[in-house]
C-alpha positions in Angstrom: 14.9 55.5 6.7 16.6 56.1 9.6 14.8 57.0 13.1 14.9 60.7 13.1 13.4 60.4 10.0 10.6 58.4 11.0 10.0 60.4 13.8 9.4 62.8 11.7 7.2 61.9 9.2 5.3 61.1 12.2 5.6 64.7 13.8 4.5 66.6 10.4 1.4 68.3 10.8 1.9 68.7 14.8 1.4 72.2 16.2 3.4 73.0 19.5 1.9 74.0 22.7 1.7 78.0 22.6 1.9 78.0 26.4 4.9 76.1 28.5 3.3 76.8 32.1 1.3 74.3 33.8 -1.7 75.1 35.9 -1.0 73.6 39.1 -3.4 76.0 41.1 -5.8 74.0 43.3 -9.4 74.3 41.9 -12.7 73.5 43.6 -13.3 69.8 43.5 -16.6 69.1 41.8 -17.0 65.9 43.6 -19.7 65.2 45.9 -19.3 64.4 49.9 -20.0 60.7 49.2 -17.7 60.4 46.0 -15.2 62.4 47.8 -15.5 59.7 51.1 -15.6 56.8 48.3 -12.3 58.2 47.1 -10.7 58.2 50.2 -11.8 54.9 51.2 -10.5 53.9 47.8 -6.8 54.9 47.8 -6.3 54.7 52.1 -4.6 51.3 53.4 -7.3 48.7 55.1 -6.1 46.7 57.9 -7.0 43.7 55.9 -5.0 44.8 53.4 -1.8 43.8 55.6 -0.3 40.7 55.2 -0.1 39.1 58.8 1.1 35.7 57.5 4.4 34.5 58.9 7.5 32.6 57.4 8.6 31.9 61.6 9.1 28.6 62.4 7.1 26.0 60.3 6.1 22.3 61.5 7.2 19.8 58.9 4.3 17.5 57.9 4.5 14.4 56.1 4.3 14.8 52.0 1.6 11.8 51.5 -0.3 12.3 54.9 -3.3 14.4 54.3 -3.6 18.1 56.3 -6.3 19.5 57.9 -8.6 22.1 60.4 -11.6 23.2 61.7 -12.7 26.1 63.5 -14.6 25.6 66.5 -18.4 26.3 65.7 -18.0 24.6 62.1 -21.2 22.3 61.7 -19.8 18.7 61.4 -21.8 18.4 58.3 -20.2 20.9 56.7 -16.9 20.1 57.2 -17.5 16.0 56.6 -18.9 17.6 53.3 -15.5 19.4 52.5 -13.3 16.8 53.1 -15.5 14.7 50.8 -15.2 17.2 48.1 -18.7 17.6 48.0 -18.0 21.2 47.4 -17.9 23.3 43.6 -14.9 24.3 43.9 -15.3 28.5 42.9 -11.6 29.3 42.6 -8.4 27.1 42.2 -4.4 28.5 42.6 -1.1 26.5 42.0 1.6 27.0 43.8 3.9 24.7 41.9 7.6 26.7 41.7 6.7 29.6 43.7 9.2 30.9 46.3 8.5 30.5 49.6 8.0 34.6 49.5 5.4 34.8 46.1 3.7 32.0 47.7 2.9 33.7 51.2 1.8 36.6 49.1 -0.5 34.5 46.6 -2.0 32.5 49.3 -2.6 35.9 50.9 -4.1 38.0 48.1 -5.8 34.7 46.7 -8.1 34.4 50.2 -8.9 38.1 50.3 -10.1 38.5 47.0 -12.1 35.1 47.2 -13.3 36.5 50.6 -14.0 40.1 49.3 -16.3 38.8 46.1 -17.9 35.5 48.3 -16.6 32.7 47.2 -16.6 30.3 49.9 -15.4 26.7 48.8 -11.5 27.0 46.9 -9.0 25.0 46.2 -4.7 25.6 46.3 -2.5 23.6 44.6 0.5 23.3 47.0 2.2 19.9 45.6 3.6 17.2 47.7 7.1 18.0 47.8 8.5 14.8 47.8 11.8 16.1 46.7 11.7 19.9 48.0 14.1 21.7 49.7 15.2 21.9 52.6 12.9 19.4 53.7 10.2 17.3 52.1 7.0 19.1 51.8 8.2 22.3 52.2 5.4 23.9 50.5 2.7 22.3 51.9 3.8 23.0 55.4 4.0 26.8 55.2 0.4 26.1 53.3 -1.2 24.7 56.5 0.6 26.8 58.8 -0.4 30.3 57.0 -4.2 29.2 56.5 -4.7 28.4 60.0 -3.2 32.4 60.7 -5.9 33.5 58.2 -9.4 34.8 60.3 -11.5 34.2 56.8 -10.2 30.3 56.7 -13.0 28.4 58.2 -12.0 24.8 57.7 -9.3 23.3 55.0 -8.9 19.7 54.1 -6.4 17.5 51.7 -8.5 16.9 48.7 -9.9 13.9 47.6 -7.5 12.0 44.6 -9.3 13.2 41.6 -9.2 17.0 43.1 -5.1 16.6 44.2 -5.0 14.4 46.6 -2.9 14.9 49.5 -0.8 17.9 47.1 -4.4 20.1 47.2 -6.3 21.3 50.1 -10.1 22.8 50.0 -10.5 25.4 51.7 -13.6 27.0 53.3 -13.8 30.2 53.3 -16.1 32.6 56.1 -19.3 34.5 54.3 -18.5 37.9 53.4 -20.7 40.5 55.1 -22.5 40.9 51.5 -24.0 37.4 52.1 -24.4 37.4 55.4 -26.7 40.5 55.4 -28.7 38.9 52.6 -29.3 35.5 53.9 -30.5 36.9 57.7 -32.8 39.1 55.1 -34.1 35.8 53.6 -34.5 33.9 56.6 -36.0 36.7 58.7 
């Protein structure tokens, strides 16, 4: 059986449309004012939907050393307890043979979307680089430099050796406005 025939044996029984005109008339939207603004809000373009990060100029850092940062107002506690891994870690990402393009874009997206659903302690993968191109750590380096351009990045650290070591970095991440709202309600 060839493909016409299958196609039809498949088509037998099928009636054809009696009209070929399509309605394409505007009619009333039955959507409410809130489901209507819900919609826009939906499909419209956020501002923090734009990827700022940069592939400019990057500063090389040393494959083995260990990277870090800290905002100013960070408790010291809480960032002695990052860099201890002293954290769950809620999310993890791995970088390993990404482009220096799909990475900017994963690191991106991955920070949003942990931001957006409150996960505040992650973890990337970026590797060492011992051998990358077109200079050792490669990776890593655009790693430090794009988390430090992202306003949700609170603090990052290497990881400890059973977490990655020195190829993994934590990463703290600011409280959504979700939880932020609810812990002022529970400590009000």
């Amino acid at each position: 059986m060839n493909e016409d025939d299958l196609f039809k044996a498949e088509m037998a029984g099928v009636q054809p449309i009696k009209s070929d005109k399509a309605d394409v008339g505007k009619k009333e939207s039955s959507l409410t004012l809130a489901q209507k603004a819900a919609q826009q809000a939906a499909t419209a373009t956020k501002e923090s939907d734009i990827n700022p990060l940069t592939m400019s100029d990057v500063e090389p850092v040393n494959p083995i050393d260990p990277i870090e940062f800290c905002r100013p107002g960070v408790q010291h506690g809480v960032y002695r307890n990052l860099r201890l891994g002293k954290y769950d870690i809620e999310a993890r990402i791995d970088l390993h043979g990404y482009t220096l393009e799909k990475a900017l874009d994963e690191v991106y997206r991955f920070i949003a979307d942990c931001h957006r659903y409150g996960l505040r302690t992650v973890s990337i993968t970026h590797g060492k680089g011992l051998n990358s191109k077109p200079f050792p750590a490669f990776l890593k380096s655009y790693t430090a430099k794009w988390l430090k351009e992202i306003p949700e990045v609170m603090a990052y650290h290497s990881c400890i050796p059973r977490h990655g070591g020195t190829g993994s970095v934590y990463v703290l991440i600011q409280k959504s406005d979700e939880k932020k709202l609810a812990n002022s309600r529970k400590y009000q």
